[in-house]
N, C-alpha and C positions, 0 to 999 in steps of 0.2 A: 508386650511384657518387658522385652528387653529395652523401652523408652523408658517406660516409667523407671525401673533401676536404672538406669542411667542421669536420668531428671532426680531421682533420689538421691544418688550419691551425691552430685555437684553440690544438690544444696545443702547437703551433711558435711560436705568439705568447704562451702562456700560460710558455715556458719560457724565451724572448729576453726575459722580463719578471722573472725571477728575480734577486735580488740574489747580488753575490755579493763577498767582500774576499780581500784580499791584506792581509797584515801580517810584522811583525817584529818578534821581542822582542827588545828593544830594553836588558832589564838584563842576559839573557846576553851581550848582543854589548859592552857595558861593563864587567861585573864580573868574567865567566870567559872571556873571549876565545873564546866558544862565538858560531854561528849557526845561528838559529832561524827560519825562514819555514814561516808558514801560507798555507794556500789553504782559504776556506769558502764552501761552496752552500748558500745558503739552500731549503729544499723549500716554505716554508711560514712564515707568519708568526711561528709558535716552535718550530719545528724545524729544521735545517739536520746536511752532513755536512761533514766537512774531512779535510785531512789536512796534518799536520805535518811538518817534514825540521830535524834538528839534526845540526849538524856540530861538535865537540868540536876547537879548536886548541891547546887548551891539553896543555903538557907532561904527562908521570905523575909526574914528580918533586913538579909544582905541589901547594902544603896546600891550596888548595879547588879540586877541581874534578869535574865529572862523571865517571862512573865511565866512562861510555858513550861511547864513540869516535865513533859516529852512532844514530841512533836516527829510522826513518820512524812516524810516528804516525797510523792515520785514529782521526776521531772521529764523535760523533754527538753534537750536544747541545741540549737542550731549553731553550726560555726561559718563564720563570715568570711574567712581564706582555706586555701588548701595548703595552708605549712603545715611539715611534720610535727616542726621545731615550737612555734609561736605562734597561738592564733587567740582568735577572738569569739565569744561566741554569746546571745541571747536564749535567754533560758524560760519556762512559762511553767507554775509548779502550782498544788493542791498540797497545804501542809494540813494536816489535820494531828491537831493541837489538843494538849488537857493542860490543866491547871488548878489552879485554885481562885475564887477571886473572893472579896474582903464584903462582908456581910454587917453591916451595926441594926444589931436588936435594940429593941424598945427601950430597953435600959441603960442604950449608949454603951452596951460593951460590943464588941467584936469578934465576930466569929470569921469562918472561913468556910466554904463549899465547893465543890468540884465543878468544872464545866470541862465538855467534851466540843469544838467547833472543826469549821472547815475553812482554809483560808486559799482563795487563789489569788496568784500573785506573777508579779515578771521581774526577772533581776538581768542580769548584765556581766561580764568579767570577760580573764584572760588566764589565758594556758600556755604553759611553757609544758614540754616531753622532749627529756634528753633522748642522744640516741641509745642508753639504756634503759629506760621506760621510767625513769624518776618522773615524778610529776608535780609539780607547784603550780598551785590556781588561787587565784583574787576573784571575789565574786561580792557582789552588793545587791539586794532586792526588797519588795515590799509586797506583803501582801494583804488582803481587807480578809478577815473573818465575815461570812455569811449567813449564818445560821442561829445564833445566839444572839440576845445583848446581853447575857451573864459576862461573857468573854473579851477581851482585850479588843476593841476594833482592827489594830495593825500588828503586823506581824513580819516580826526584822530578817531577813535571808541574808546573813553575811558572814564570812568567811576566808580565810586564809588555810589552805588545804597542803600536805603534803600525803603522796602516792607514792602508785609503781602501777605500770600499764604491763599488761601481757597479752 
């Protein structure tokens, strides 16, 4: 009895010891009137899981803007060094996306309908964490929607993040 409490605690203190950030990209919430928050658990000194949430404001009329009305993203991403400071990491994500997409009835006019997909994809980037938990990440990725053809085929993963790691 006394292992098992003892194998308990370690991994109750081994898991209150995990890093973990909160961010927000910070060029959608400027360029496309979109927001974007992540949330990431680190498991490991170069692995960690997250998950994404984008919220699309902007109009359909608008010339740039995401296809995607919302879109929740978990990931999984690995980092290529062991810096505290600067590292690199590859990422492999399932964004599952809605939308709208453009519909012309019999009459040549245009409507619009909902579709719900799933997109997996792999993106790429870098992380700067000061040594007080600020956080800045650059990320770039792509992924194929599967499950529809109502829905966009590709599907953009990019980003300019600012955090705080604790």
């Amino acid at each position: 009895m006394k292992k098992i409490i003892a194998i308990l605690a370690l991994s109750f203190g081994l898991a209150t010891q995990a890093q973990q950030e909160v961010t927000l990209d910070i060029a959608d919430a400027l360029v496309m009137k979109s927001l974007e928050v992540s949330y990431e658990y680190y498991v490991s000194d170069q692995s960690s899981f997250g998950v994404s949430a984008l919220f699309n404001f902007e109009g359909r009329t608008s010339d740039f803007r995401y296809n995607e009305d919302s879109m929740i993203t978990p990931f999984f991403r690995h980092y290529f060094t062991n810096s505290r400071n600067w590292n690199y990491f590859g990422e492999v994500f399932l964004g599952i996306n809605s939308g709208e997409y453009e519909v012309t009835l019999l009459d040549d006019t245009k409507a619009y309908e909902n579709y719900t997909d799933g997109a997996l994809g792999i993106s790429v980037g870098t992380k700067y964490v000061s040594n007080g938990g600020f956080v800045v990440s650059i990320l770039g990725g792509i992924g194929r929607n599967m499950f529809t053809d109502e829905s966009p085929s590709v599907v953009p993963r990019v980003g300019v993040n600012l955090g705080y790691r604790f």
